[in-house]
MIDOSE-1310 file (N, C-alpha, C; in nm, 2 decimals, decimal comma, always signed):
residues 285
xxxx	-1,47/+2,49/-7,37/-1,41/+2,40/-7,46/-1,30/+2,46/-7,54; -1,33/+2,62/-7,54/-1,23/+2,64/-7,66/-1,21/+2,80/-7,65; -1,11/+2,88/-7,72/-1,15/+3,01/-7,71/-1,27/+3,06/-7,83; -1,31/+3,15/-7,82/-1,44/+3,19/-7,87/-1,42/+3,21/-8,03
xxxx	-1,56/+3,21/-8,06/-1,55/+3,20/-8,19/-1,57/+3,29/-8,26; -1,53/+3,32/-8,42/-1,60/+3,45/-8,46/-1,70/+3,42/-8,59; -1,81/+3,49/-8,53/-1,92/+3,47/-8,63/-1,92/+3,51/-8,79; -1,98/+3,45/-8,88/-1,97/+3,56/-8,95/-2,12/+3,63/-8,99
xxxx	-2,14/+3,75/-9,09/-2,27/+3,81/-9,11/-2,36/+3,71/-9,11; -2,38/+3,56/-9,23/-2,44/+3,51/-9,29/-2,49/+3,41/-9,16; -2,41/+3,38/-9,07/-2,43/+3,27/-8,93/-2,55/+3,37/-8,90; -2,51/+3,50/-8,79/-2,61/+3,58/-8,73/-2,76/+3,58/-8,78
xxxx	-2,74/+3,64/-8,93/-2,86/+3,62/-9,02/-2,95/+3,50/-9,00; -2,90/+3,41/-9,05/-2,96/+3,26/-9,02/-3,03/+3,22/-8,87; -2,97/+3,26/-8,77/-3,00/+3,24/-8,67/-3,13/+3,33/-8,61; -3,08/+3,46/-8,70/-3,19/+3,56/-8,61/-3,34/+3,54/-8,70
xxxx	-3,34/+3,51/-8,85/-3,41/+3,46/-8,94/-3,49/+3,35/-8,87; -3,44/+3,25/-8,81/-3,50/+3,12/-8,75/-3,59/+3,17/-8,62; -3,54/+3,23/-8,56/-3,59/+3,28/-8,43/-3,75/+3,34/-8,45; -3,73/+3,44/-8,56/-3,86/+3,52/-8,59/-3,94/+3,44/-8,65
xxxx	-3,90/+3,29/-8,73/-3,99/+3,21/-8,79/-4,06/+3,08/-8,71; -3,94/+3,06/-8,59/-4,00/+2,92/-8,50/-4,13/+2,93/-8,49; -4,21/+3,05/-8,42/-4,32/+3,02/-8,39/-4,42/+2,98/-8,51; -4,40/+3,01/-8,60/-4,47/+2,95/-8,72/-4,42/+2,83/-8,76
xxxx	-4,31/+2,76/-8,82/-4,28/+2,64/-8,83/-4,27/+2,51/-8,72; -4,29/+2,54/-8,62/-4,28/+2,48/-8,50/-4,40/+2,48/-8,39; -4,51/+2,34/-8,42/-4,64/+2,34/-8,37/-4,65/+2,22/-8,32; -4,59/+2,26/-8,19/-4,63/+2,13/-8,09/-4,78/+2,17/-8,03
xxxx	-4,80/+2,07/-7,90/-4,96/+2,11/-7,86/-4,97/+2,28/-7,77; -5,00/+2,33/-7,82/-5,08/+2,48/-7,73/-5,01/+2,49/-7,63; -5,00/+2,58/-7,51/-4,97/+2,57/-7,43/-5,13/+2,59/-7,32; -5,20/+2,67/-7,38/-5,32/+2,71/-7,32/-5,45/+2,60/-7,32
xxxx	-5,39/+2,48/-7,39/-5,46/+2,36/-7,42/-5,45/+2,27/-7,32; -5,36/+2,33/-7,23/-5,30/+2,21/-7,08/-5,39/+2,26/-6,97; -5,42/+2,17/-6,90/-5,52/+2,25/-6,74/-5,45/+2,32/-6,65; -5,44/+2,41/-6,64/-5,36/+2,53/-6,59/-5,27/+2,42/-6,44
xxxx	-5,32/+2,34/-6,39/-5,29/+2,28/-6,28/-5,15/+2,18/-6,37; -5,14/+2,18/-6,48/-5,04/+2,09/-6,54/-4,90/+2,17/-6,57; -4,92/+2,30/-6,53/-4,84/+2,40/-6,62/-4,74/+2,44/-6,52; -4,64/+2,49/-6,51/-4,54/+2,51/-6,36/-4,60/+2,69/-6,36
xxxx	-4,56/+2,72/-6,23/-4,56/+2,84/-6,22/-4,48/+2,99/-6,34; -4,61/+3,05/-6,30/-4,58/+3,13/-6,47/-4,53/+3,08/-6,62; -4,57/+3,01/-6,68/-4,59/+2,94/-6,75/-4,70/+3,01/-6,85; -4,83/+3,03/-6,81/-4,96/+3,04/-6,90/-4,95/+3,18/-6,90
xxxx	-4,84/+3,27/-6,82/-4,84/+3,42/-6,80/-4,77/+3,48/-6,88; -4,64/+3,41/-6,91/-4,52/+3,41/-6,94/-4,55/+3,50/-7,10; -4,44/+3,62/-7,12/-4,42/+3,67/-7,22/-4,30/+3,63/-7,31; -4,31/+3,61/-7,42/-4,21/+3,60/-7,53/-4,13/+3,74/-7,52
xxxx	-4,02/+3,75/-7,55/-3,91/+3,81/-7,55/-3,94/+3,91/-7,68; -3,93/+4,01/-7,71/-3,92/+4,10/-7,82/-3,79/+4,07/-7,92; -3,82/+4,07/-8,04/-3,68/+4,00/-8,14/-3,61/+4,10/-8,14; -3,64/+4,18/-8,09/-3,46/+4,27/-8,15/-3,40/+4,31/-8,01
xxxx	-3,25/+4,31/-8,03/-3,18/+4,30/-7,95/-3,23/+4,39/-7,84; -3,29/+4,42/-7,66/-3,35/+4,53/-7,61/-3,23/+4,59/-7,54; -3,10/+4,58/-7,57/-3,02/+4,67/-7,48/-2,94/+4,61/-7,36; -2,82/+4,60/-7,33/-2,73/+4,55/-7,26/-2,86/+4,53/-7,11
xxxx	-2,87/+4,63/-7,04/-3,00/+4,59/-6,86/-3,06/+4,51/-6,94; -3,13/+4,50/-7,06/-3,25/+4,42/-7,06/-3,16/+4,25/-7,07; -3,10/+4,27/-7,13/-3,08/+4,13/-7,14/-2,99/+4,04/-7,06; -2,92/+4,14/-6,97/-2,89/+4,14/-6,77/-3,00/+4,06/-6,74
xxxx	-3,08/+4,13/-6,71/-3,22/+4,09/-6,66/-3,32/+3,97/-6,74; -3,30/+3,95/-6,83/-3,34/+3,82/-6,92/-3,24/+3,71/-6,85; -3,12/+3,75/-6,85/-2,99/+3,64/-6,80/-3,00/+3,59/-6,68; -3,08/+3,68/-6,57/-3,05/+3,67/-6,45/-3,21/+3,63/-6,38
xxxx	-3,31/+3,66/-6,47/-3,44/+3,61/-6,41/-3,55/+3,52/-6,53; -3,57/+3,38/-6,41/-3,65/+3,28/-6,46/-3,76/+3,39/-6,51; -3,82/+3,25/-6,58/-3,95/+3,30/-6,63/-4,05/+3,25/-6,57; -4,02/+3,11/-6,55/-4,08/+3,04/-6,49/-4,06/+2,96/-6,31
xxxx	-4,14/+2,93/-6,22/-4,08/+2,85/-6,11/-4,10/+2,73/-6,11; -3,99/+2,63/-6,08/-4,04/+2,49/-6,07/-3,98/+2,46/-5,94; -4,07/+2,42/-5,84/-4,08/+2,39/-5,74/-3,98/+2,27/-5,70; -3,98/+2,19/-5,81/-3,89/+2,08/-5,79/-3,78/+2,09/-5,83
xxxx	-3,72/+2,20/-5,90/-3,55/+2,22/-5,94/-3,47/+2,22/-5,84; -3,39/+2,12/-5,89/-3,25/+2,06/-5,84/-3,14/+2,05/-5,92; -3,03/+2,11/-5,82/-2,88/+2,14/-5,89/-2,81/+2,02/-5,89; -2,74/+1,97/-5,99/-2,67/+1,83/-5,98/-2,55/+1,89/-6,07
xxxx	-2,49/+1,81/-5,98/-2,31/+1,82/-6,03/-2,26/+1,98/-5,96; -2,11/+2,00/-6,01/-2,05/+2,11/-5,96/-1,98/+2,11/-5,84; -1,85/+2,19/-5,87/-1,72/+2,16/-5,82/-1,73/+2,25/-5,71; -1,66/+2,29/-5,62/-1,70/+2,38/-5,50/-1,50/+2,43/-5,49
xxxx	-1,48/+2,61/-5,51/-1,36/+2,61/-5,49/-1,32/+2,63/-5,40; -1,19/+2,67/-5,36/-1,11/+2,78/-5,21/-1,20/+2,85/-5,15; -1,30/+2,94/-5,22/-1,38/+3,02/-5,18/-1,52/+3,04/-5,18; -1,57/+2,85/-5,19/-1,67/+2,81/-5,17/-1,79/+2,83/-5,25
xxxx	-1,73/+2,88/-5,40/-1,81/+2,92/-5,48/-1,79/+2,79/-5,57; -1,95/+2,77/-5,59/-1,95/+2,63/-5,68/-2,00/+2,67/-5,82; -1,91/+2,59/-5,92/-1,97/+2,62/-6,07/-1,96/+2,47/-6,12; -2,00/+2,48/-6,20/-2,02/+2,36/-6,31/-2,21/+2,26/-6,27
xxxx	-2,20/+2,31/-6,18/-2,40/+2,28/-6,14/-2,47/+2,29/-6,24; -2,59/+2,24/-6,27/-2,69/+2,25/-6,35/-2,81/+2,20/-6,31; -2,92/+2,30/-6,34/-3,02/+2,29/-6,28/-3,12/+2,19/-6,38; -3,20/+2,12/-6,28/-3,29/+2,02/-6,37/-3,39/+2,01/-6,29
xxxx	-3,54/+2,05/-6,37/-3,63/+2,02/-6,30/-3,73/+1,88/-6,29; -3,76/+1,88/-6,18/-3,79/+1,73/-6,16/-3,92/+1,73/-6,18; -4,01/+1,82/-6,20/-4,18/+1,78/-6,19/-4,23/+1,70/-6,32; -4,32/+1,65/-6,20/-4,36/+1,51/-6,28/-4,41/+1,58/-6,44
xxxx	-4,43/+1,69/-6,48/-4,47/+1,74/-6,61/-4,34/+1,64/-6,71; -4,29/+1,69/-6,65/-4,12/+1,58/-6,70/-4,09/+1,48/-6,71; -4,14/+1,45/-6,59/-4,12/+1,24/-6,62/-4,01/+1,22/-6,65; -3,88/+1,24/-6,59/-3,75/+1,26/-6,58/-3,70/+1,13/-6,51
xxxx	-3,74/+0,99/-6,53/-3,79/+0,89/-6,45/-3,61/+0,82/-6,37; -3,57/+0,79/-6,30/-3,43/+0,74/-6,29/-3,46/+0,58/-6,36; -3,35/+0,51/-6,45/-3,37/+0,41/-6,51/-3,46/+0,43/-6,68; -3,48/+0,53/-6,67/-3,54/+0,56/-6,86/-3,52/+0,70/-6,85
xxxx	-3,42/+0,76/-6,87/-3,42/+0,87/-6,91/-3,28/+0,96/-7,01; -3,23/+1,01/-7,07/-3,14/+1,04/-7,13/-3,10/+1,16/-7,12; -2,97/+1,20/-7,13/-2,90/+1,30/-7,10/-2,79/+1,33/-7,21; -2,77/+1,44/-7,31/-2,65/+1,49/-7,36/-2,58/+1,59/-7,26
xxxx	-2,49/+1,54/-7,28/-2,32/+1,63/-7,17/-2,27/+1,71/-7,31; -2,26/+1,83/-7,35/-2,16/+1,87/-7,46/-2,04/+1,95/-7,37; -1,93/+1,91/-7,33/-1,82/+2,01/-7,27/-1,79/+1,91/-7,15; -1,68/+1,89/-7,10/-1,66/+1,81/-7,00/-1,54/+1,88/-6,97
xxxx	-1,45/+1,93/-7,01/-1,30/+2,02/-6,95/-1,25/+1,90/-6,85; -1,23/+1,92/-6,72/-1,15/+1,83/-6,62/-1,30/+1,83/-6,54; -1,46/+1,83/-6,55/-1,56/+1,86/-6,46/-1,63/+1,74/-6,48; -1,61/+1,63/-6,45/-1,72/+1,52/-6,45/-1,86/+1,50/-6,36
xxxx	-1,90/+1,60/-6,29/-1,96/+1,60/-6,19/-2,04/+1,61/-6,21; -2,12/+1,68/-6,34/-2,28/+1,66/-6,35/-2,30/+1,55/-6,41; -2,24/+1,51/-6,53/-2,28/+1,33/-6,60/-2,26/+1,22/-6,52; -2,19/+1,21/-6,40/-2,18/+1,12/-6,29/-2,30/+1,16/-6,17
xxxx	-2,32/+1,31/-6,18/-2,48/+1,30/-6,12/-2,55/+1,24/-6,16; -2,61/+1,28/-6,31/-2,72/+1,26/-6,34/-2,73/+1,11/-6,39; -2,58/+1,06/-6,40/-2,61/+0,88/-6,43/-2,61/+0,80/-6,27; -2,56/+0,89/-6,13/-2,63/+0,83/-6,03/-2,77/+0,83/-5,99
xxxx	-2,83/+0,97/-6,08/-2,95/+0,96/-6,02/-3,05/+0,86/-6,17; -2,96/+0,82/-6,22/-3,05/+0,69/-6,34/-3,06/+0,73/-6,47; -3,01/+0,79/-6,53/-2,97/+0,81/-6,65/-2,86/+0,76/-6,76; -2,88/+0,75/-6,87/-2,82/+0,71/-6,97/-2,76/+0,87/-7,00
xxxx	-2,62/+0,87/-6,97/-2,54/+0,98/-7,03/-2,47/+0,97/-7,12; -2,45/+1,09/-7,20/-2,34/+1,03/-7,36/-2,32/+1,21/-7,30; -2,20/+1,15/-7,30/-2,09/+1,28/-7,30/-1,98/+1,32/-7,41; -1,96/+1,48/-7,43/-1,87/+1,47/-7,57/-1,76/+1,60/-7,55
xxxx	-1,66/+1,58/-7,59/-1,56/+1,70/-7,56/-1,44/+1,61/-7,64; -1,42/+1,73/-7,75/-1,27/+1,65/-7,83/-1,17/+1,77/-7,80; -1,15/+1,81/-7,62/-0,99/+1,91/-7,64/-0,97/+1,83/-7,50; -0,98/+1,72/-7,48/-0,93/+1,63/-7,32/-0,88/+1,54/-7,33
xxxx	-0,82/+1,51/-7,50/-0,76/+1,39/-7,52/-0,76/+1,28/-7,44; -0,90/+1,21/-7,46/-0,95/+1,11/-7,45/-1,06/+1,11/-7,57; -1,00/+0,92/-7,56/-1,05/+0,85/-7,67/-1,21/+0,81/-7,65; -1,30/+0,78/-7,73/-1,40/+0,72/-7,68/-1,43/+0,60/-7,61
xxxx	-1,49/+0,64/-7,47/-1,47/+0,50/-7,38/-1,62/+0,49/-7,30; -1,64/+0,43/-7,20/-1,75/+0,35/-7,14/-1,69/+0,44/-6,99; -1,70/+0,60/-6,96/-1,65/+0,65/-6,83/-1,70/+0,52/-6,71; -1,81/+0,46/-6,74/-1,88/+0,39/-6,63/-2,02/+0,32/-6,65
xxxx	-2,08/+0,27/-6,61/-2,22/+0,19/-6,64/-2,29/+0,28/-6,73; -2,34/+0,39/-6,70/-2,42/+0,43/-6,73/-2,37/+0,63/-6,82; -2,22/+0,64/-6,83/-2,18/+0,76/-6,90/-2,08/+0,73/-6,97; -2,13/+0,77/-7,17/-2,06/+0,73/-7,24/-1,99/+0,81/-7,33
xxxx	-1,85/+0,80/-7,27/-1,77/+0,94/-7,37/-1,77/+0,93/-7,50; -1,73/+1,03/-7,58/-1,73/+1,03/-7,72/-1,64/+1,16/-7,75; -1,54/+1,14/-7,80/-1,41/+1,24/-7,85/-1,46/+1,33/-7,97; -1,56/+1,41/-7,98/-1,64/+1,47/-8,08/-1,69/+1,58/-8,03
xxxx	-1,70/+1,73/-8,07/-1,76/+1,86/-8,03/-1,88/+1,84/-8,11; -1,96/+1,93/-8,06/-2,07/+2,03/-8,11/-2,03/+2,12/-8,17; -2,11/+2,19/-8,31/-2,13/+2,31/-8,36/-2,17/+2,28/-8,44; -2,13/+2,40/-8,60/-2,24/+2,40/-8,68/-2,24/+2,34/-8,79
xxxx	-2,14/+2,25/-8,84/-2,12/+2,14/-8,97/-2,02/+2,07/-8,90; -2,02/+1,95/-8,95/-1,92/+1,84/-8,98/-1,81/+1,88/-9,02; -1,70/+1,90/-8,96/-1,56/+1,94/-9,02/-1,46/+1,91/-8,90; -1,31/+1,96/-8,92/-1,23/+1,92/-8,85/-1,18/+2,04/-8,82
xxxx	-1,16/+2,12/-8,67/-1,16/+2,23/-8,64/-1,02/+2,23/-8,56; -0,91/+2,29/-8,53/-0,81/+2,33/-8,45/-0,88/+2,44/-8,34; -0,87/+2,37/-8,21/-0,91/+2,39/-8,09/-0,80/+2,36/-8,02; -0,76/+2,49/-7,94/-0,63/+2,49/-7,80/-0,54/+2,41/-7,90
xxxx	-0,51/+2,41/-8,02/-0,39/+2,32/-8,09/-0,44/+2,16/-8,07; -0,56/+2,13/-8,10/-0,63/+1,95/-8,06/-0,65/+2,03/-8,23; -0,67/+1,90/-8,38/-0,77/+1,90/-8,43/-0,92/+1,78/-8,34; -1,00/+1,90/-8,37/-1,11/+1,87/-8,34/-1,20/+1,78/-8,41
xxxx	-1,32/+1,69/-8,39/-1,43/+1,65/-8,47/-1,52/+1,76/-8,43; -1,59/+1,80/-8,52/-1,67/+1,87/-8,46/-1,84/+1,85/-8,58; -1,95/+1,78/-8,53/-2,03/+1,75/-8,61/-2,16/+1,81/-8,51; -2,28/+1,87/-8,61/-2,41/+1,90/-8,55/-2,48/+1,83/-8,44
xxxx	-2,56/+1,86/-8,39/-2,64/+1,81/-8,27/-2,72/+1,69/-8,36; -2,77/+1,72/-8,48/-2,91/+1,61/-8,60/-2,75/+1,48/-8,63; -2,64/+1,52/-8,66/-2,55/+1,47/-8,66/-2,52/+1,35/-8,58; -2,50/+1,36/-8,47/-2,45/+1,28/-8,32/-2,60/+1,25/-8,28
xxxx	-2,69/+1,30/-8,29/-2,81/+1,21/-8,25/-2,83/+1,10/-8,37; -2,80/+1,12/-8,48/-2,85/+0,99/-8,61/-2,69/+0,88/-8,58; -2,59/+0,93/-8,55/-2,48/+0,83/-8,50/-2,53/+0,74/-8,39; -2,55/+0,80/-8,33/-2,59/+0,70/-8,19/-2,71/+0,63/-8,19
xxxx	-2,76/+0,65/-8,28/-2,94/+0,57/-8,28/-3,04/+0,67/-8,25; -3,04/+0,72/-8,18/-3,14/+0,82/-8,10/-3,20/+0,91/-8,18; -3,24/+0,89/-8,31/-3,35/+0,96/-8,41/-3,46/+0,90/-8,35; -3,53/+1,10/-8,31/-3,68/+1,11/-8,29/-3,68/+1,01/-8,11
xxxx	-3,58/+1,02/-8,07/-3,59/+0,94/-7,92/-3,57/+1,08/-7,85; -3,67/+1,07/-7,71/-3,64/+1,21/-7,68/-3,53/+1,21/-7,57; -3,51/+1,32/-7,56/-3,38/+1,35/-7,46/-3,44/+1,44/-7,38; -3,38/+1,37/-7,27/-3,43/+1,44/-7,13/-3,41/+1,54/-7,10
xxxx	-3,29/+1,56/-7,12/-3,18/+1,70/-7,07/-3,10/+1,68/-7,22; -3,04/+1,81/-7,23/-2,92/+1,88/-7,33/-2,88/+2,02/-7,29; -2,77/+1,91/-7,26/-2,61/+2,02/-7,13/-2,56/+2,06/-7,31; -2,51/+2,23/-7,27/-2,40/+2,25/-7,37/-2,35/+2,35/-7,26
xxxx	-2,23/+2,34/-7,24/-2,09/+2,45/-7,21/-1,96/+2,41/-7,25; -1,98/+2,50/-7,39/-1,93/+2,44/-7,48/-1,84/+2,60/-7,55; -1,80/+2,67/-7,46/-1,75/+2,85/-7,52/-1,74/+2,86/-7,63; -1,89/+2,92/-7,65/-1,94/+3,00/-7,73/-1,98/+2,88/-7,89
xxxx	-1,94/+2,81/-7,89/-1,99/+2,74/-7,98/-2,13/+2,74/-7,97; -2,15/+2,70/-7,88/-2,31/+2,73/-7,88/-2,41/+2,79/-7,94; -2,32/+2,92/-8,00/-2,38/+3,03/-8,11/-2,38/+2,92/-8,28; -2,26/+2,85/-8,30/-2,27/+2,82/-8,41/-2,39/+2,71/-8,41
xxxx	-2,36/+2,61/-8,30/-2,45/+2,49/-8,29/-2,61/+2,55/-8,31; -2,63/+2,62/-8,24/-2,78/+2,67/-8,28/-2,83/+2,74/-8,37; -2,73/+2,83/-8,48/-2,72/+2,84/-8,58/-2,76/+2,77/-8,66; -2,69/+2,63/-8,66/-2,71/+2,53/-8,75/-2,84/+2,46/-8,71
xxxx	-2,91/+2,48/-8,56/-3,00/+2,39/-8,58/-3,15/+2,48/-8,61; -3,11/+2,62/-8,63/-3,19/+2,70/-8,69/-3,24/+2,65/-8,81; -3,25/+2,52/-8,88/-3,24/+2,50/-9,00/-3,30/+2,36/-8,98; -3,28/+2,29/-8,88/-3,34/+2,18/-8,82/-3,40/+2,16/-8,70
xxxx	-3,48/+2,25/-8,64/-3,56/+2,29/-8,57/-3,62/+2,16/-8,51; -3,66/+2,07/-8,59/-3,80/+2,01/-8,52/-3,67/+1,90/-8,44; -3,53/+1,89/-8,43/-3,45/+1,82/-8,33/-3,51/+1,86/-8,17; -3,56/+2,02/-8,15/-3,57/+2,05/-8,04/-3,71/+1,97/-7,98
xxxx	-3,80/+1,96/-8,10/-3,94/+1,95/-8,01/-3,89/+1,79/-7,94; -3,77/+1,73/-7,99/-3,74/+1,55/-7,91/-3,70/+1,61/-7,75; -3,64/+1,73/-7,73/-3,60/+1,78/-7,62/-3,66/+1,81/-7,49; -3,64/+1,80/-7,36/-3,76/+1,86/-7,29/-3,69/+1,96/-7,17
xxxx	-3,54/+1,97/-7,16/-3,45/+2,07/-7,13/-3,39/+2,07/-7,17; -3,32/+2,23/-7,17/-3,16/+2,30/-7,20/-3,12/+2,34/-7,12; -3,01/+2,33/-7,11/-2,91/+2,36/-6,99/-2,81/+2,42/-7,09; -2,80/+2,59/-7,09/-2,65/+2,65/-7,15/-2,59/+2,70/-7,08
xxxx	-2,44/+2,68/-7,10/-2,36/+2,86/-7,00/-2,39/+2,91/-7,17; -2,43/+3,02/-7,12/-2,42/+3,11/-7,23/-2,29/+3,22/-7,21; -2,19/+3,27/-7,30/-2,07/+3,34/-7,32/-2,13/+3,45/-7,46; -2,17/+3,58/-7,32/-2,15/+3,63/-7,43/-2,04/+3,74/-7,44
xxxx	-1,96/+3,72/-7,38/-1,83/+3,81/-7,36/-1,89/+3,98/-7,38; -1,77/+4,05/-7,43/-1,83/+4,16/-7,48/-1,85/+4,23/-7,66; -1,90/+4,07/-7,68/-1,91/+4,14/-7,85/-2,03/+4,01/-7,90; -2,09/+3,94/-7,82/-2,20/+3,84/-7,85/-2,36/+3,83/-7,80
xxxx	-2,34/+3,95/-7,70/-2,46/+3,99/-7,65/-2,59/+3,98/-7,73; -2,58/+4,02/-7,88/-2,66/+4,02/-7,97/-2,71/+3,85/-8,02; -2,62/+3,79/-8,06/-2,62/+3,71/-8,09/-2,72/+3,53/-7,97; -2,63/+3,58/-7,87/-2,67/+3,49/-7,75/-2,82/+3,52/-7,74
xxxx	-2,91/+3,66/-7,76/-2,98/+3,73/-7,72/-3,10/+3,63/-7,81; -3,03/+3,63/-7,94/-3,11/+3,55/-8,09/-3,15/+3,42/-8,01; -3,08/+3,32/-7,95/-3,08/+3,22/-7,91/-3,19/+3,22/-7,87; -3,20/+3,30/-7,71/-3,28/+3,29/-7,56/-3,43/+3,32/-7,71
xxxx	-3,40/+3,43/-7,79/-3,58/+3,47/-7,85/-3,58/+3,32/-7,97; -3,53/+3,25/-8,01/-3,54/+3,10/-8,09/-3,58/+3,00/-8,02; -3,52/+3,01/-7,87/-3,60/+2,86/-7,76/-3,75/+2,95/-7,71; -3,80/+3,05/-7,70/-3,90/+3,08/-7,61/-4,03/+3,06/-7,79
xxxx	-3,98/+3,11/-7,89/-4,06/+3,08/-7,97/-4,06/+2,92/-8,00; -3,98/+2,88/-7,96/-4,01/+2,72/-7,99/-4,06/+2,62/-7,89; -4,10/+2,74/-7,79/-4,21/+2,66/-7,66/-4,10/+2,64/-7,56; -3,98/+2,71/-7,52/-3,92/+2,70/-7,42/-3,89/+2,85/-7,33
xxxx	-3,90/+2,80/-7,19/-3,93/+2,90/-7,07/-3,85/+2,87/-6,95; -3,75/+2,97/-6,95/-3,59/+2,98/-6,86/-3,69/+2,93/-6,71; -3,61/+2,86/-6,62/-3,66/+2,84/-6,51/-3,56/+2,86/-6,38; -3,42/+2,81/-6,44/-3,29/+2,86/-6,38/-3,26/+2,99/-6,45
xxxx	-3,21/+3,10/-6,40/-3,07/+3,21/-6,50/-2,99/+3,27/-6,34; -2,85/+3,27/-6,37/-2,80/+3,32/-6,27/-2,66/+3,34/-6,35; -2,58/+3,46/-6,29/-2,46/+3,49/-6,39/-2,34/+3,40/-6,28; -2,22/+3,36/-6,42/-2,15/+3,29/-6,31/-2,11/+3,37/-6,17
xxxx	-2,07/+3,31/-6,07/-2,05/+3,37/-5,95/-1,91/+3,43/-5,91; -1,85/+3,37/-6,03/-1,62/+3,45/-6,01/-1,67/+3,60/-6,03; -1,63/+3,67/-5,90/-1,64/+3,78/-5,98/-1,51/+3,83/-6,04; -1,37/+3,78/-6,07/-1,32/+3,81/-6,11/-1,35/+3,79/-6,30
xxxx	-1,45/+3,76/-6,32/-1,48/+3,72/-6,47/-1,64/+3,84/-6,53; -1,68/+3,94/-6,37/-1,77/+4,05/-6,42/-1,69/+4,17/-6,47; -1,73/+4,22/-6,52/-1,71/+4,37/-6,56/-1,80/+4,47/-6,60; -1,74/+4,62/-6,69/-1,81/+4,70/-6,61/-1,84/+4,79/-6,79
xxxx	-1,93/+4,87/-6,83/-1,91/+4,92/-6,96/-1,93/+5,06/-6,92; -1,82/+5,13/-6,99/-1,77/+5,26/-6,97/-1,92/+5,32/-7,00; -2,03/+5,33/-7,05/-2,16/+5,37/-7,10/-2,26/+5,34/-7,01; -2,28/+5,22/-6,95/-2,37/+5,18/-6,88/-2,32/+5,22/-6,73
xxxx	-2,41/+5,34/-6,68/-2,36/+5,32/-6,52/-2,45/+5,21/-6,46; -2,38/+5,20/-6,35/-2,45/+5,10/-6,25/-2,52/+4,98/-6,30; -2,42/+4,94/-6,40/-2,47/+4,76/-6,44/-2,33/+4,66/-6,46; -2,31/+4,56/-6,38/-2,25/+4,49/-6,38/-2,25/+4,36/-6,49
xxxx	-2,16/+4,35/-6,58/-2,19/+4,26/-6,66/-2,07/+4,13/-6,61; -2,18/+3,98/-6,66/-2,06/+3,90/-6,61/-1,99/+3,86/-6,79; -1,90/+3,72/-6,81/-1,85/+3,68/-6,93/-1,96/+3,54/-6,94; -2,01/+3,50/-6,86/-2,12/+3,37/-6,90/-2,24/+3,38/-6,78
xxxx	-2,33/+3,32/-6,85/-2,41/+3,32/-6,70/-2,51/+3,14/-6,76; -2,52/+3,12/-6,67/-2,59/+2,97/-6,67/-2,75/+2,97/-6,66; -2,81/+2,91/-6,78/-2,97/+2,90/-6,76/-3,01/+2,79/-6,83; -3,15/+2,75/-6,79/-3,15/+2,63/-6,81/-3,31/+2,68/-6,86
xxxx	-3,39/+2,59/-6,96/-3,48/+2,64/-7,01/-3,59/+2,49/-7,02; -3,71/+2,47/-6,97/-3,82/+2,37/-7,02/-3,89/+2,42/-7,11; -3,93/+2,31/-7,20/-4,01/+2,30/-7,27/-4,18/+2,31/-7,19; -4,24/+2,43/-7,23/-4,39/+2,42/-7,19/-4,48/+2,44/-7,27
xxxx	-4,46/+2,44/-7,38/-4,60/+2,43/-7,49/-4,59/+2,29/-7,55; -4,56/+2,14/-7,44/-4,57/+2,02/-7,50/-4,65/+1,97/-7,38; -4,78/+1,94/-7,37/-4,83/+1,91/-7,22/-4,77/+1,79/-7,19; -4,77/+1,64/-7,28/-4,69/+1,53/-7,21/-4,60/+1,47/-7,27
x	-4,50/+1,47/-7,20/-4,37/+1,34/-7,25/-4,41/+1,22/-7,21
């Protein structure tokens, strides 16, 4: 959506603050309280993340391996280039733990660029989509039956931001869900590829936490270039204490966008990698 952002001390703080506190303020049902037969693969095995940042491999390897298997994950949307590498896909899992129903189910799009292909997935396959990107200059419109634009970003307050030279709207996730009606309605899916904002947006909802327990996936590119590693890192340890367990991670596939750290031999780092996270300490939606 934009070029990257710069944090400052007090954002990181906040966010890494929230992370080490979710599992105490944030009590949905058990996870060990489900019949093991309800639970997806590794799920009831699954380890929480250590809070402090573990080092450029480890968090390779956080980026690039589920935690969990769902048998029923399917990629919808994504563009296919010259070289047959497809991006903009997003993984969603279908098991009935989810009840991801076609005709009752809801989807946020945060990021749209010129890529309409997952919110025209996921509203062929029966969903209510509301999509949002204010640097495409477009107004708010009705894309189609069932996907509804809105000229509005994501992040971490209400304010009016200069993006690529657009001013921006740019309002919280508690924000645009109390606009639209959808307080305490749950949402099926929550797409953000949204560069790097994503660090402020979840910043901010480090503070409004119980928005997530309405959630039952995330879908992020995460960007952490080469100075956000830490930060992105706070994220992945704030969804796993708040009952969420990666099921997709894969780094994007250009390799002209990997690189290399003069320190680390023999590890390839990419600039975003794509994962997608369920909720499993909620046994039914």
């Amino acid at each position: 959506m934009a070029s990257l952002v710069m944090l400052g001390i007090t954002d990181v703080a906040v966010l890494r603050s929230a992370s080490q506190t979710a599992e105490a303020s944030f009590a949905p049902p058990l996870r060990w309280e489900a019949k093991e037969e309800e639970l997806l693969e590794g799920a009831k095995d699954r380890v929480k993340r250590p809070f402090l940042f573990p080092g450029y491999r480890k968090f390779v390897e956080y980026a690039e391996t589920p935690q969990l298997h769902c048998p029923e994950k399917r990629y919808f949307g994504g563009m296919e280039n010259s070289e047959k590498i497809v991006d903009g896909d997003k993984a969603v899992c279908l098991s009935s733990l989810y009840n991801i129903t076609p005709g009752n189910c809801l989807v946020y799009s945060f990021g749209i660029a010129g890529d309409w292909s997952f919110d025209d997935a996921m509203a062929e396959y029966g969903c209510q989509v509301y999509s949002f990107d204010p640097t495409i200059g477009l107004e708010d419109h009705q894309r189609s039956e069932r996907v509804h634009f809105y000229n509005v970003g994501l992040g971490g307050a209400n304010r009016t931001s200069l993006i690529d030279g657009v001013n921006a709207t740019i309002l919280t996730l508690g924000q645009i869900i109390d606009k639209l009606g959808h307080t305490n309605k749950t949402i099926d899916y929550l797409k953000m590829d949204i560069e790097a904002y994503e660090i402020l947006a979840f910043t901010q909802l480090a503070n409004e936490q119980y928005r997530l327990s309405f959630v039952k996936q995330v879908s992020l590119e995460i960007h952490p270039t080469k100075q956000y590693h830490e930060e992105i890192y706070t994220i992945m340890t704030m969804l796993d204490y708040l009952g969420f367990a990666s099921f997709d991670a894969r780094r994007n596939m250009h390799q002209e966008l990997w690189y290399t750290h003069p320190r680390l031999q023999n590890l390839t780092l990419s600039c975003c990698y794509e994962i997608a996270w369920a909720q499993v300490d909620r046994k039914t939606w």
